[in-house]
Every structure is written in C-alpha cells, then in structure tokens.
C-alpha positions as CSV (number, residue, x, y, z in Angstrom):
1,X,17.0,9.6,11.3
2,X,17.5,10.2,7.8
3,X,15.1,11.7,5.2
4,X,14.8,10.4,1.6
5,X,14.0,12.6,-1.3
6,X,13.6,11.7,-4.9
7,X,13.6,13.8,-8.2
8,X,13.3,13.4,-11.7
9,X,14.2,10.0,-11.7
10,X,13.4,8.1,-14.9
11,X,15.0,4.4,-16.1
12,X,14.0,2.8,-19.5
13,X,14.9,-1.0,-20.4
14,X,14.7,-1.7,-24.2
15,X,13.2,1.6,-25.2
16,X,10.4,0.7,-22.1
17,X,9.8,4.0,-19.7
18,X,9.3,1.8,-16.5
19,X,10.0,5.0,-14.4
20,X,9.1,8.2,-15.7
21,X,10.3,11.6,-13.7
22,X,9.5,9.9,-9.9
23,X,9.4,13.1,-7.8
24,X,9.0,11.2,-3.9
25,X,10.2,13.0,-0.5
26,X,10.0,10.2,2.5
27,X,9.9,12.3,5.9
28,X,13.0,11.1,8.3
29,X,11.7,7.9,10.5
30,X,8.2,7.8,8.0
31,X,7.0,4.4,6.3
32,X,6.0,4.9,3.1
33,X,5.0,2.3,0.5
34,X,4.5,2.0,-3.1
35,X,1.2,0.5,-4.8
36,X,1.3,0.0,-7.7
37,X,-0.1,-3.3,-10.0
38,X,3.0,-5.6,-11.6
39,X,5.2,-3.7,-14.2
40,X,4.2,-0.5,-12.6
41,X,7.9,0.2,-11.8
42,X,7.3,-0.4,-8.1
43,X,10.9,-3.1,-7.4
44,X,12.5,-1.0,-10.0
45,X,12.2,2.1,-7.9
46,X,13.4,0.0,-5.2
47,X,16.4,-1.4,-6.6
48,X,18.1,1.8,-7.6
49,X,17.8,3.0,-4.7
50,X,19.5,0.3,-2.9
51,X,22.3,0.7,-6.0
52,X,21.6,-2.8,-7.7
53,X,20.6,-0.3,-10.8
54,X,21.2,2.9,-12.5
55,X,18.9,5.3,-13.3
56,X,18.6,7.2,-16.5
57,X,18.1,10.2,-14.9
58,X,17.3,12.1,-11.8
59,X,18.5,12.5,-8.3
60,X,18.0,10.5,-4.8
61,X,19.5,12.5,-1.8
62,X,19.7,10.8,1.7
63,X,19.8,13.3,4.5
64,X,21.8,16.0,2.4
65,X,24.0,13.2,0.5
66,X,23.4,12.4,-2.8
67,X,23.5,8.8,-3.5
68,X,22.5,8.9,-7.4
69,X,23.2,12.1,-9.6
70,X,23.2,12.1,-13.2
71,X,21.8,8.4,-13.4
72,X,24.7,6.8,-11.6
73,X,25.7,7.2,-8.1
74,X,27.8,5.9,-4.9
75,X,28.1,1.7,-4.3
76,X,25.4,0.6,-3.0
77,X,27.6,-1.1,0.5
78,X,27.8,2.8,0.9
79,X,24.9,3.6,1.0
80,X,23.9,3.4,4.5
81,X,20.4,1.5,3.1
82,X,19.4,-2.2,4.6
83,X,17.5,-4.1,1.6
84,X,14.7,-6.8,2.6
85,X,13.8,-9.2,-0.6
86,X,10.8,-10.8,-1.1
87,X,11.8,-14.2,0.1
88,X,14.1,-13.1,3.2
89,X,16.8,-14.7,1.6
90,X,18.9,-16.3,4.8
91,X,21.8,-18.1,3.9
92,X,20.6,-21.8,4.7
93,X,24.0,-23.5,6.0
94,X,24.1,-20.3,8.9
95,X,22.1,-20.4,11.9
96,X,20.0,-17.1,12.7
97,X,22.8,-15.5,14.8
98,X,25.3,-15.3,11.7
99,X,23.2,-14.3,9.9
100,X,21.9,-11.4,11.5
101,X,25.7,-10.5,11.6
102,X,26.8,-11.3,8.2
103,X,26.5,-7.9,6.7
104,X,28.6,-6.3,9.7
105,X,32.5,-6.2,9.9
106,X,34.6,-9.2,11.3
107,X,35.6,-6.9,14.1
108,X,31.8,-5.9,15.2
109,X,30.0,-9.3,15.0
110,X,31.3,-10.6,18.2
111,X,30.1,-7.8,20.0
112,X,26.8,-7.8,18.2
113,X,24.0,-7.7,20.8
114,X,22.0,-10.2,19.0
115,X,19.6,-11.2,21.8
116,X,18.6,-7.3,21.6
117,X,18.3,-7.5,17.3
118,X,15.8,-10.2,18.0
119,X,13.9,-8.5,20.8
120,X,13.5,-6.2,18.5
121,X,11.8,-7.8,15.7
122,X,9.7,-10.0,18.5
123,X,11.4,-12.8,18.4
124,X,12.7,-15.2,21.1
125,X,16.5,-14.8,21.6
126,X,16.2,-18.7,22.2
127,X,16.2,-19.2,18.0
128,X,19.4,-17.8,17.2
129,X,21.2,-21.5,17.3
130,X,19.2,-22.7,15.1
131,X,18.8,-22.1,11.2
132,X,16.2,-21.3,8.7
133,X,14.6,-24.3,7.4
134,X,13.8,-24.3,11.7
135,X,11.7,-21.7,11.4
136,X,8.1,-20.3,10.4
137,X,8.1,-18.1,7.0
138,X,6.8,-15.2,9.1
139,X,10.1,-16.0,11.7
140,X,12.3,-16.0,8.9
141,X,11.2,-12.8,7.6
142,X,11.5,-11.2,10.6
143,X,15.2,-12.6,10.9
144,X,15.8,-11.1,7.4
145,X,14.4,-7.5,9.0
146,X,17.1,-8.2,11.7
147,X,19.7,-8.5,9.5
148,X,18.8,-5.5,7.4
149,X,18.7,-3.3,10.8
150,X,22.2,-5.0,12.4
151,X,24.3,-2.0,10.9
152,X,21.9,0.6,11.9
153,X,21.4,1.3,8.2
154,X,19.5,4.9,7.7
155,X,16.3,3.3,5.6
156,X,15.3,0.3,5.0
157,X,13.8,-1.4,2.0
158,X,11.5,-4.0,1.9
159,X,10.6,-5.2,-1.6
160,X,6.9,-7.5,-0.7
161,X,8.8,-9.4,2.1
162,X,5.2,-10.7,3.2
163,X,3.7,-12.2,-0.1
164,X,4.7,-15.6,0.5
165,X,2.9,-15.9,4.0
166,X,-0.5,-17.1,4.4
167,X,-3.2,-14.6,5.1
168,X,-3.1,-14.7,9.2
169,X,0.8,-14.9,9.6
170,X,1.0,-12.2,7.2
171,X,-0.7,-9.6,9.2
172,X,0.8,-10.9,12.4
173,X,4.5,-11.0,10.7
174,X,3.9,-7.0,8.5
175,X,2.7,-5.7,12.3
176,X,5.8,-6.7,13.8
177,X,8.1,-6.0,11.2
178,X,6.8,-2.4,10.6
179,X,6.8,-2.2,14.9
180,X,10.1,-3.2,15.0
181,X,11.0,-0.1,12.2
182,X,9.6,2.4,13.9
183,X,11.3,1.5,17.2
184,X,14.8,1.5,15.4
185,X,13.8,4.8,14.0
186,X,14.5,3.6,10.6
187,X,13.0,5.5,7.2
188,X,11.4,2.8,5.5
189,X,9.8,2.0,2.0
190,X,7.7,-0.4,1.8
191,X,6.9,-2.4,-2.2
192,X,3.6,-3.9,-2.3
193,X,0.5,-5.1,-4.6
194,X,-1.6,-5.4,-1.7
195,X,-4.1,-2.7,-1.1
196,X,-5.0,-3.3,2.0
197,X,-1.3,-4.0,3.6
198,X,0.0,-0.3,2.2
199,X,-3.3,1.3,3.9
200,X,-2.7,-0.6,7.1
201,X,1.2,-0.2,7.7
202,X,1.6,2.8,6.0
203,X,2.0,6.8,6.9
204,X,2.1,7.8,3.2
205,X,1.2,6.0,-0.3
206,X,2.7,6.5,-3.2
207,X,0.5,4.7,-6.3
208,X,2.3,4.2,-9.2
209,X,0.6,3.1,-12.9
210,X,2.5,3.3,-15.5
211,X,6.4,4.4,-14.3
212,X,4.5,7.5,-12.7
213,X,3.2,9.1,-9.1
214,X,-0.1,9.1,-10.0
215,X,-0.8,10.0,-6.1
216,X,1.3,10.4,-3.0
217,X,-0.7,11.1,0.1
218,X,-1.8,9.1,3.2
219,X,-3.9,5.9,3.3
220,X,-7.4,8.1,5.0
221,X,-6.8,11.0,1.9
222,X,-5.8,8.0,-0.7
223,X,-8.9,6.6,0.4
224,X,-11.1,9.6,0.4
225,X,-10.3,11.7,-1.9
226,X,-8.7,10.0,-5.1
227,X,-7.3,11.7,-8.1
228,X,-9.1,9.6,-10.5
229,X,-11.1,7.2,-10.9
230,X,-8.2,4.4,-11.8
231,X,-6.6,5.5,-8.7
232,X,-10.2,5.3,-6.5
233,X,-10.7,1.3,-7.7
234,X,-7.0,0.5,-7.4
235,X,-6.7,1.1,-3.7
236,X,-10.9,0.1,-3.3
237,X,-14.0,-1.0,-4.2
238,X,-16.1,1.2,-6.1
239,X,-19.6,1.9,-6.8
240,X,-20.1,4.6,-9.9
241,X,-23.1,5.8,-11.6
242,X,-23.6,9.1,-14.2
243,X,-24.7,11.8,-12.8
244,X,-25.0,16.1,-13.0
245,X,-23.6,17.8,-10.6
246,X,-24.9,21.5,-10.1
247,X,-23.2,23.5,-7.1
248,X,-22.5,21.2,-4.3
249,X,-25.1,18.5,-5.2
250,X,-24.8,15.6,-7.4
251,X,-28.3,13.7,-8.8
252,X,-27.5,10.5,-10.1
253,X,-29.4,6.9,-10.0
254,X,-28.4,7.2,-6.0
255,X,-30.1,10.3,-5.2
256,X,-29.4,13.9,-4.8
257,X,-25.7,13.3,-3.2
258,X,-23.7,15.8,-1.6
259,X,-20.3,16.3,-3.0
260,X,-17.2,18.4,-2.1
261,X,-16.8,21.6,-3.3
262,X,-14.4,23.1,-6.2
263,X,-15.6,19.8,-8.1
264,X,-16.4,19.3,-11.7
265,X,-19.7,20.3,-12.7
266,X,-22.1,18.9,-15.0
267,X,-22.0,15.7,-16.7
268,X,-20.0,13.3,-14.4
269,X,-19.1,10.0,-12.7
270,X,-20.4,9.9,-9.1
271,X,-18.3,7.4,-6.8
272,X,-19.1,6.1,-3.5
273,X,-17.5,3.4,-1.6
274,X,-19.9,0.0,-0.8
275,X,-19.7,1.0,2.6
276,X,-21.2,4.2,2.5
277,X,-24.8,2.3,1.2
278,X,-26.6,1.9,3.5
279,X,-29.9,-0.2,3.4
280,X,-33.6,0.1,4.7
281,X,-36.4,-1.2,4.1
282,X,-38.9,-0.5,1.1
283,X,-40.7,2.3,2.9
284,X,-37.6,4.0,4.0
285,X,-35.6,7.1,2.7
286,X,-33.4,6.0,-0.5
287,X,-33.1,5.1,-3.5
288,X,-35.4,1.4,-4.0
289,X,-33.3,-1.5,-5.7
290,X,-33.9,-5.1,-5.4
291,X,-31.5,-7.7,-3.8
292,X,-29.6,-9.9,-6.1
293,X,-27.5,-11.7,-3.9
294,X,-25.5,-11.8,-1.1
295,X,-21.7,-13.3,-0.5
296,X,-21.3,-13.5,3.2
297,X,-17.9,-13.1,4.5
298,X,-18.4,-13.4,8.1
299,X,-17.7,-10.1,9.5
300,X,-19.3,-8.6,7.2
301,X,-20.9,-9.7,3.7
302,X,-21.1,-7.9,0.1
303,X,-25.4,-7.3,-1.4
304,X,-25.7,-7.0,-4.8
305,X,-28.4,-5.0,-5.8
306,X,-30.4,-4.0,-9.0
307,X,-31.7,-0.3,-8.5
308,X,-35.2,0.3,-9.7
309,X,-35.6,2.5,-12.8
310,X,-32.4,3.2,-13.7
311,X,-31.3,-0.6,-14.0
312,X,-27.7,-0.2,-12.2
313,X,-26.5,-3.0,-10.3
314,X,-24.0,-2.1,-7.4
315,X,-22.5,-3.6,-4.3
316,X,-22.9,-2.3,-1.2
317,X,-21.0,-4.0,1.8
318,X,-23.0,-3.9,5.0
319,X,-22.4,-5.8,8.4
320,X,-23.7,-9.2,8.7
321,X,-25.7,-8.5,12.0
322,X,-28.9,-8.4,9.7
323,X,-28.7,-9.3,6.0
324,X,-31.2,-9.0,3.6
325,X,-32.3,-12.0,1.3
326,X,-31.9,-12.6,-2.4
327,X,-35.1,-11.2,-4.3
328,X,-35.9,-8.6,-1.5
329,X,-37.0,-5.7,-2.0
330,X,-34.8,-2.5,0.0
331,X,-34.1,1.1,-0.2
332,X,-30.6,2.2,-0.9
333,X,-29.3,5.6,1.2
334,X,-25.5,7.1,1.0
335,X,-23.9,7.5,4.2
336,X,-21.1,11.2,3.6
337,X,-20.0,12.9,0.5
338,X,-19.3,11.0,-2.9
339,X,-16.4,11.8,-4.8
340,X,-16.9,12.9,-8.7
341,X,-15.1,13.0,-12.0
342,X,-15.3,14.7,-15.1
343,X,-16.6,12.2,-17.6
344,X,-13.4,13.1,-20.5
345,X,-10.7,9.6,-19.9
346,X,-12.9,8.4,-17.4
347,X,-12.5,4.8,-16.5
C-alpha cells in the first residue's frame, strides 16, 4: 500500500487560480474524497495527479517517489495510478473481459484471473462475454473499477463515477465499489459534489472552495466541528441565530446553549444542526415557536418553525413517528453543544 502526499501545488488557466498551494497527505490503503461545489478545483486536482495535466507548482510524492516536481512530472502510464471517469468509459465494441484487460500487457492478459477481478467488484463472473450496452449503469461502473484495479495500480482515482446512477443504484453501486477498494488495499481518492456520498464512503474529507483546503478532516469532525460557517452549510443543513457567548455558554433566540470551549466570545453566530431541535409541547422546557409547516419525507420529515419573540424561522428535522401540525404551537430544546463563529466574514 502506497501513501500519497501533496504540497504546494497550485495550477492557473488564463490568469484563473483554480488550485491554490493544495497541501493533502492520503494515509497508505485510506479513501479520501474531495467536496467541493463545481469550479472548486476538485477534477483538476484529480487530473494532475493521474498526469493528464501539469501543475504550476508544487510536489505529489507516492510512497517516496515523486511523480510531479517543479510543476511537471513522470508519464502518467508510469505512474502506478488506476483512473475511474465519471461515465466508466468501457470501450463499447469489447465485451467486459477485454476490457478489464485492456490496460495490462499482451503477455499478462491471458493469464488475467478475470473471474477473481469481478468477484472482486461483486459482480457475476457469468457477464464477462458480454458487453456494455448489456449491462446496468451501476454494472458498468463497477466493470470500469475492475479495469482500473487489473494492474494492481497503487491508488486509484475516481472522478464522480456514481453521478449518472439513480438514487438507489447509486448507493448500492458507491458501497460496492468503495468495498471492493479496501479489499485490494488500494489508496483511493474519491471526486464528488455530493455531501452525503463523501460522508458515507469516506475516511477523510478534504473541502475545497475556491482552489483551496478549506478543511481536511473526517466526515464525524467535518460534521461537528466546522471551520466556518461556509464550510458547516456546505457539507449540512444549518440552523444559525445571533447570539453572545460569555465563558462556555451561548444565549441566543434558542436559549442559553452550551458551546465548546476556546471559542469566540461575544457577539456571534450560534449553529446547530436541524437534528439537534428537538420539540415538546407548549408547556415543556424550550424555546416556544409556532409550526409553519412540515415536508414529510418518510423516514423522517423537516418542521418549519417561527420562534416566538425573536421572529426567527428555522428547520428542525425530527422523526416522523409523531409530527406536529401546521399552526401548532411547540417548544423548541437543543439536543449537545452548538458550534459558534465570530461575526467578522461571517456567512
């Protein structure tokens, strides 16, 4: 297993910073992926990598070798790095068996365990006669995973190889995929805009806004404990209201929270996640707020609510067991710590 580490690397197209000093280091047999919303620099990261582009500057060293230096760096079929694209891109005139073994040498193909490669990537060995206009767009991803791993490359890179898929094969096709890494042993890095898929497959997150890390850290401490308040809605839903924090206790429109310590203090943004609201009746302990409305999702379901007094309307998501009805009147509790922010470039 081979570790990946980044530094310094920047790359500008038409005067453009769309990466600007990307300091990552990818743990040996880790998946990582990169958040990040479109033009964030996530593919372009990606791509030189994999060699397809130079960088300006900086340096990306794979288990002690380093494959860019300077900007420019060793061909990327040297590399030792499998690439995934968004769309699987199988050649359609082969049938799954060539193409797993397209990228290996003439000499190694025939003795290519290819019943194994698909195995692998949970698939049955029966598909490799046929080709991919045969298959499901989940099966055909997970061929193009296959192929990437046939040469046992060192990582793996997977530019959002699951957008295309409807929202049920995709989790069922990103769980297998990111299985079938972790049993080669492979380092992989993982593009995506989807929130929720980086949390989910994940060991580390790196967000990036703007061609920069804004935070690298893993999906429970992304989650948690945010850098800012662009980073904290990005990767969530948010509830934030003014507040004063003094010591360990933040009074706001929610209550007197408590918050973690070596925080700002004073004048701030308290943020909570719609979970953590939890809702009682009009007697109870909390903060009281009329119901607005209520979207109802199945599992769960998303109340809108006006707070009284200070006029703030928030979400709060709660389970759908026992829902409250529009017009209602409530009490509003928070369930843990909430996270605050200096108000100065708040967002």
């Amino acid at each position: 297993m081979s570790g990946l580490k980044i530094s310094g690397l920047s790359k500008a197209f038409g005067g453009r910073r769309v990466l600007d000093g990307i300091d990552l280091d990818i743990p040996a047999g880790s998946v990582v992926a990169t958040l990040g919303p479109s033009g964030g620099g996530k593919t372009t990261l990606l791509r030189i990598i994999a060699g397809f582009l130079d960088a300006d500057a900086g340096t990306i060293d794979l288990d002690g070798v380093e494959l860019v230096a300077g900007g420019r760096g060793i061909a990327p079929q040297r590399r030792g790095i499998g690439y995934v694209p968004q769309e699987g891109a199988l050649f359609p005139h082969l049938d799954v068996a060539t193409n797993i073994t397209f990228g290996l040498r003439r000499g190694d193909r025939r003795a290519f365990d290819v019943d194994r490669m698909l195995a692998l990537v949970d698939l049955d060995p029966a598909l490799k006669l046929r080709h991919p206009h045969e298959l499901s767009g989940g099966q055909q991803q997970r061929v193009a995973l296959a192929r990437a791993l046939a040469p046992a490359p060192a990582v793996v890179l997977l530019d959002e190889p699951f957008s295309s898929l409807d929202a049920g094969l995709r989790v069922e096709t990103s769980h297998a995929v990111i299985g079938a890494l972790r049993a080669a042993g492979a380092t992989a890095v993982l593009v995506t805009h989807d929130q929720d898929e980086a949390l989910a497959l994940a060991d580390r997150v790196a967000v990036l806004r703007d061609g920069r890390v804004t935070q690298y850290a893993t999906p429970v401490d992304l989650y948690r404990t945010p850098v800012d308040l662009a980073t904290a809605a990005f990767v969530g839903s948010v509830v934030v209201v003014p507040g004063i924090v003094n010591g360990r206790v933040a009074t706001c429109a929610l209550g007197r929270l408590a918050v973690p310590p070596d925080g700002p203090q004073g004048s701030v943004q308290v943020l909570v996640r719609p979970e953590q609201l939890v809702l009682g009746p009009p007697s109870g302990p909390g903060t009281p707020a009329r119901v607005v409305d209520v979207s109802y999702y199945g599992h769960d379901a998303t109340v809108r609510l006006v707070l009284d007094g200070a006029g703030a309307t928030i979400e709060a998501r709660v389970l759908s067991a026992d829902l409250p009805a529009p017009g209602e009147e409530v009490t509003v509790a928070v369930k843990g710590d909430a996270a605050v922010f200096g108000t100065v470039g708040a967002a």
